[in-house]
ZAMARGU-4260 file (C-alpha; in steps of 0.2 Angstrom, whole numbers, plus 5000, padded with zeros to 4 digits):
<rodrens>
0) 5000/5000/5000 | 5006/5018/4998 | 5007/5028/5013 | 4989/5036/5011 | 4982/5018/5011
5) 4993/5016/5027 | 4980/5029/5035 | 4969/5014/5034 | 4976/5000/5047 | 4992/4998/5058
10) 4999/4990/5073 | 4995/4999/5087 | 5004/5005/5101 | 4999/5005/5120 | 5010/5019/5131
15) 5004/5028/5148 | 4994/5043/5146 | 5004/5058/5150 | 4992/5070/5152 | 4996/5090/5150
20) 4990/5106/5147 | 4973/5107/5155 | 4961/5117/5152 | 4944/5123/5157 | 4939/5135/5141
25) 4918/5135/5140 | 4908/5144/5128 | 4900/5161/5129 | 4884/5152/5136 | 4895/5143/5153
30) 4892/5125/5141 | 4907/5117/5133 | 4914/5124/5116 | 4913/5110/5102 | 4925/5109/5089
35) 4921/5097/5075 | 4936/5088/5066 | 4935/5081/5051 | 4949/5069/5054 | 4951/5058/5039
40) 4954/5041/5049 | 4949/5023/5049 | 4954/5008/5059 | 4971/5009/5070 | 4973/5028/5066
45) 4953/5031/5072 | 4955/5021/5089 | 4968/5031/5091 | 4961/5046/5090 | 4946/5041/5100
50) 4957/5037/5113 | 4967/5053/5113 | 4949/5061/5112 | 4945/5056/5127 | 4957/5058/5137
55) 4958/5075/5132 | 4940/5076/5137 | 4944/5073/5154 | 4955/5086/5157 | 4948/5099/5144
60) 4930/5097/5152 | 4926/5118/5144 | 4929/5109/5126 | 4921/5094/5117 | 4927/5087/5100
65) 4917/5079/5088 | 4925/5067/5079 | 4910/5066/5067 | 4912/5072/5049 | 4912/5054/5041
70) 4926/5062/5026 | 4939/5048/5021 | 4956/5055/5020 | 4956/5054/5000 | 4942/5062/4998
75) 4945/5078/5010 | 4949/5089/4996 | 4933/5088/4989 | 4925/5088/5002 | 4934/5104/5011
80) 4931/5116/4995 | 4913/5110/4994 | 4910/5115/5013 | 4921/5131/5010 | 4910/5136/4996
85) 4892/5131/5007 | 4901/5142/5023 | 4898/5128/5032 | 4912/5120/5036 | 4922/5110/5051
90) 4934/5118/5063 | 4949/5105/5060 | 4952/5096/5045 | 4965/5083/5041 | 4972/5090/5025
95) 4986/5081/5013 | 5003/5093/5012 | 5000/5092/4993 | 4982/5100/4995 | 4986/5115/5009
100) 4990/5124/4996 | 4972/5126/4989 | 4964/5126/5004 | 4975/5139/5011 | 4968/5152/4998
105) 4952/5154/5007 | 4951/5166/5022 | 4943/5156/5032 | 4959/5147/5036 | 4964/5150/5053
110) 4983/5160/5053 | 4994/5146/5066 | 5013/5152/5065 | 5012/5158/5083 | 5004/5142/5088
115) 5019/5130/5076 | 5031/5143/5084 | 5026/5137/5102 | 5024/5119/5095 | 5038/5103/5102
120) 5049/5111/5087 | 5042/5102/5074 | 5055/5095/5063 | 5061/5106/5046 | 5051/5098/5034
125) 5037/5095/5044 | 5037/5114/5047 | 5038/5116/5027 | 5025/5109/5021 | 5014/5117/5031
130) 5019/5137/5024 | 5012/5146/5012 | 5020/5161/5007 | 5030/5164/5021 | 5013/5160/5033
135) 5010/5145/5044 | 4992/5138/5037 | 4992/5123/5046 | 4999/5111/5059 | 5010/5095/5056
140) 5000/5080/5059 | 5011/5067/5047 | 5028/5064/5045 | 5039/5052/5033 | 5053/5050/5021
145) 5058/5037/5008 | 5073/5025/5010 | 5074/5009/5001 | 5070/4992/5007 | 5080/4979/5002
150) 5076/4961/5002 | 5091/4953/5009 | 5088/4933/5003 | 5089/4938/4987 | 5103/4951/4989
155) 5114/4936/4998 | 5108/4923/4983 | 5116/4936/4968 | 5130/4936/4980 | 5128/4956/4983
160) 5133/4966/4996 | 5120/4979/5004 | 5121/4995/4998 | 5129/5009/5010 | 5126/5026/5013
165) 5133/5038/4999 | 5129/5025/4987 | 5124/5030/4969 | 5110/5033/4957 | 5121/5024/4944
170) 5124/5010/4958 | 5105/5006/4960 | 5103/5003/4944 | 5118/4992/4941 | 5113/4984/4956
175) 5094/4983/4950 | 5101/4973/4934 | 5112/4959/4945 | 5095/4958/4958 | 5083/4954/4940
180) 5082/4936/4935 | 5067/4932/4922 | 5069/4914/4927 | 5062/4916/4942 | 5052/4930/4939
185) 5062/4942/4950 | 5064/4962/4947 | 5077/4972/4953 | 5066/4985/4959 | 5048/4992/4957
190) 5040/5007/4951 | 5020/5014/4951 | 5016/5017/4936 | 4998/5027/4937 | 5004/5042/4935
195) 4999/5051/4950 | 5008/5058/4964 | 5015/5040/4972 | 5023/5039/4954 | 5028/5058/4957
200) 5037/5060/4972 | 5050/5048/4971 | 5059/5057/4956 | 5061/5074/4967 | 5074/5069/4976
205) 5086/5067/4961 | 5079/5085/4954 | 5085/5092/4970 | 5103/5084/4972 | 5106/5090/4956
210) 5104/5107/4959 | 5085/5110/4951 | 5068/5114/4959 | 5050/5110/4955 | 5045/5127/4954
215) 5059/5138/4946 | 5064/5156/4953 | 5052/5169/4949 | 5037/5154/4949 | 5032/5156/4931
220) 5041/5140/4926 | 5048/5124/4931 | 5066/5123/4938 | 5072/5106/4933 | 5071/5107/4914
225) 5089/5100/4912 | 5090/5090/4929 | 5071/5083/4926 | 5079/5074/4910 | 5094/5067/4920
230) 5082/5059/4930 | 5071/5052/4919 | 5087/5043/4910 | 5089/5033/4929 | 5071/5028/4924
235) 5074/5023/4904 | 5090/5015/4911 | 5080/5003/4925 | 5066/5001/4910 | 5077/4997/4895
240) 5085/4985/4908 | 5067/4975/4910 | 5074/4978/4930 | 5060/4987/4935 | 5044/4979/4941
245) 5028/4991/4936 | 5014/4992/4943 | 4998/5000/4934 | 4984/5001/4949 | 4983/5015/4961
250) 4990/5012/4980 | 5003/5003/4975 | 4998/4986/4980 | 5004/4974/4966 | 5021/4982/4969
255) 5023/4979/4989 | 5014/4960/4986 | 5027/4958/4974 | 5043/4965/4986 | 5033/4954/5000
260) 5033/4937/4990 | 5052/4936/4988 | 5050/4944/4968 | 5058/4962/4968 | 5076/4966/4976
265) 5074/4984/4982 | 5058/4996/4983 | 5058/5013/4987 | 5046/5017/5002 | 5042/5024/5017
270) 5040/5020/5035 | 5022/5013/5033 | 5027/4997/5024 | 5036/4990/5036 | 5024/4982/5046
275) 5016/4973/5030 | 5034/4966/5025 | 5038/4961/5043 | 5023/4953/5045 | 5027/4945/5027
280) 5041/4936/5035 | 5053/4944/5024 | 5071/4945/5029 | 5073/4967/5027 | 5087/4981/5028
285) 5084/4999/5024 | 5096/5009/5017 | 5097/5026/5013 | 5091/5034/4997 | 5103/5035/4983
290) 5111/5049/4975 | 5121/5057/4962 | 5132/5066/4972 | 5134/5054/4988 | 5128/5066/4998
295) 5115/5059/5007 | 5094/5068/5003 | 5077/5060/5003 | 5059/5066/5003 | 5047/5069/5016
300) 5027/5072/5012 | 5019/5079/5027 | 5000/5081/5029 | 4991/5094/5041 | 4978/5097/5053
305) 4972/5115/5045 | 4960/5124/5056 | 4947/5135/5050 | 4939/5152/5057 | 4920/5148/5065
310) 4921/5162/5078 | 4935/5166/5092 | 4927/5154/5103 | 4930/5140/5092 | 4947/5143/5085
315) 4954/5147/5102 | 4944/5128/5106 | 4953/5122/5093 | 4971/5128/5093 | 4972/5122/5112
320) 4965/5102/5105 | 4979/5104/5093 | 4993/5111/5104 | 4989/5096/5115 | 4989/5083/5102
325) 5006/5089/5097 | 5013/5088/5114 | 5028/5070/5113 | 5016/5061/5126 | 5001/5062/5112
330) 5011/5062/5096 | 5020/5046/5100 | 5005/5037/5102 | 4997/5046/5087 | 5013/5042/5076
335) 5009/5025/5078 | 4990/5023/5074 | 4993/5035/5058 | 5010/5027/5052 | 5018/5046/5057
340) 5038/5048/5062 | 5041/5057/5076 | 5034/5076/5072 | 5050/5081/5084 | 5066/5076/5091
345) 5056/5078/5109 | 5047/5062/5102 | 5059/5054/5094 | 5069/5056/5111 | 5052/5047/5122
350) 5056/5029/5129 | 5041/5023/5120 | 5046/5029/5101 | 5065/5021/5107 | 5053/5004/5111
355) 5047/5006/5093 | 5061/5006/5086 | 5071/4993/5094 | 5057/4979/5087 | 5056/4990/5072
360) 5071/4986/5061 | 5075/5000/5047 | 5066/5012/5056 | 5080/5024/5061 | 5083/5025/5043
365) 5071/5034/5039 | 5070/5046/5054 | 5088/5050/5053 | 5084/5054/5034 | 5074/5068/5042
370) 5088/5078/5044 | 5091/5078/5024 | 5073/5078/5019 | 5064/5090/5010 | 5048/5093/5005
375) 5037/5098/4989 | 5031/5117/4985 | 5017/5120/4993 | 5009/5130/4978 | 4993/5128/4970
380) 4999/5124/4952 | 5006/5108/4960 | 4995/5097/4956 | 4996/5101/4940 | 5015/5100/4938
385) 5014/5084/4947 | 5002/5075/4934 | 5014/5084/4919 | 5027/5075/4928 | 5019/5060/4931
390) 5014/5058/4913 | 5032/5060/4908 | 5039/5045/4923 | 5025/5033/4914 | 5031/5038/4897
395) 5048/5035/4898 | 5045/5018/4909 | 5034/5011/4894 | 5048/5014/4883 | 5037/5027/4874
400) 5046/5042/4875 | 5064/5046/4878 | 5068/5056/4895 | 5071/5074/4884 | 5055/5072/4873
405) 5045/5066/4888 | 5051/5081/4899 | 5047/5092/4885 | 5029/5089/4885 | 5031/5091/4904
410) 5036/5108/4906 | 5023/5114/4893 | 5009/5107/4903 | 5018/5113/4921 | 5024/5129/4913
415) 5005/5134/4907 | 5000/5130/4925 | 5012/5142/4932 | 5006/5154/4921 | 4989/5154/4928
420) 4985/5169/4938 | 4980/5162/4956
</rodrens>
């Protein structure tokens, strides 16, 4: 599954309460002050909310949260701008990084730098994706970054050595190639192939290490014209080489069930999978992503919990359920029902996220890659770039385009976008 469809179950984790930060806020009428959240969750990531619902109930009695809203996660984008448009809309939402953006063009969306400032000191990049223009729109609620996973049976059985940190672009792929054995069915690594953003996101972290942007300076074009097409030829190389697995259907799942069944060597992927591959019996090490330059990078995708203005009353309800949830002794147990890293070192540095990680293997791999992590734009022509760009990635994987022609047509279509006065 992709780390969206991660939203939707995980291993839970059971830690004492540490409570903090009561309060006793009531509404202009002496009754509690409702908040209502559109949280996005289902299975492991909703018990967990509900639990860290009510025990902020307990020591919040002035303030209620409704957890009502019925909005999958997917679907929150729609559903936001609908309810913006009606002026009748929730006073949290549980908004993708990628869609802030959008959402943060109405005026109805509540202003938080002071309350992020005041925050556990959110990591860089969670911080990031949740600016627009120099302002803080929303609050972390999601954290991750890609590493690769490597499956070690078959590493040992081609008589490879695991990758190390500071290993190459040009080293994944001639390590892709000794991994792929069409006897047996066996890939060297896998790709989606849909097209959309999990297709995407994995080719920004080679635009960025060699010195391009998504959005280039002055914002009217792209900025990796020339590094987008020394990307792509990583991805025409691992196609021409038949060393790529692709798979065609949204989430992703062909292409982990594939990694899990002992038929692809490596898989670029985030903290999410882990479970599934564990559980999968598969004998794991994560490595770092590669690079041109050695120097180490990756990408993060944060999502937010954006809060919307209902009346003073509400958005000062609001503001103090999120600054609680952020607290370590909440986010620790939220990281876990919603597949998050630590949103701060304060986390990372709580007894219960060092238990999770000494019976997670791998995982320190991707928190450490934090500190190299960067994140998309958050622009409202993103979208638009991203499925020019996603066109392009499934172009050149098909073999039906070569990496300058298909990054051509790219920045047409991202270039118009850009143009577009928003």
């Amino acid at each position: 599954m992709d780390r969206r469809g991660f939203l939707r179950g995980v291993g839970g984790l059971t830690v004492g309460t540490a409570l903090a930060g009561c309060g006793a806020a009531t509404g202009s009428d002496g009754g509690p002050v409702t908040v209502e959240v559109w949280h996005g969750q289902t299975d492991t990531g909703k018990k967990v909310l509900d639990e860290l619902v009510a025990d902020f109930h307990r020591t919040h009695p002035g303030i209620r949260i409704d957890l009502g809203g019925g909005v999958l996660a997917d679907a929150m984008l729609q559903k936001i701008t609908a309810a913006l448009a009606s002026g009748s809309f929730p006073d949290i939402a549980y908004v993708f990084g990628s869609d802030l953006a959008s959402v943060a063009r109405s005026p109805s969306v509540v202003d938080v730098t002071d309350l992020v400032d005041a925050g556990p000191g959110f990591w860089t990049p969670a911080r990031d994706a949740v600016t627009v223009n120099g302002r803080v729109r929303a609050v972390p609620a999601l954290l991750d970054s890609l590493a690769v996973v490597c499956n070690k049976t078959l590493f040992d059985a081609a008589g490879i050595p695991l990758p190390a940190a500071g290993w190459t672009w040009g080293d994944f792929v001639g390590t892709a190639k000794k991994l792929t054995d069409a006897g047996s069915g066996t890939f060297g690594t896998a790709w989606p192939a849909t097209g959309d953003e999990d297709t995407v996101w994995r080719l920004w972290p080679m635009v960025w290490d060699l010195g391009g942007e998504v959005i280039g300076a002055g914002g009217r074009g792209i900025g990796f014209a020339d590094q987008g097409v020394r990307a792509l030829e990583v991805v025409r190389d691992l196609a021409a080489a038949k060393a790529v697995y692709l798979d065609p259907k949204t989430g992703s799942e062909q292409m982990y069930q594939a990694f899990e069944s002992g038929h692809i060597g490596m898989v670029p992927t985030g903290p999410w999978q882990l479970p599934d591959i564990a559980d999968a019996g598969v004998d794991y090490a994560v490595v770092p992503l590669p690079s041109f330059s050695g120097r180490p990078g990756t990408i993060s995708g944060p999502d937010t919990w954006t809060l919307f203005d209902n009346g003073e009353e509400r958005v000062a309800a609001a503001r103090t359920f999120l600054s609680w949830l952020a607290e370590p002794a909440q986010d620790v147990r939220w990281d876990d029902g919603a597949g998050s890293l630590p949103l701060s070192r304060r986390t990372q540095e709580l007894p219960a996220w060092q238990e999770k990680t000494a019976e997670t293997p791998g995982l320190p791999v991707f928190v450490d890659a934090l500190d190299h992590a960067r994140v998309r734009p958050v622009h409202p022509a993103y979208p638009q770039i991203s499925a020019a760009v996603g066109t392009a990635i499934v172009a050149v994987l098909l073999g039906r385009a070569t990496p300058a022609d298909a990054l051509r047509d790219c920045a047409a279509a991202a270039n118009a976008a850009l143009i577009i006065p928003r």
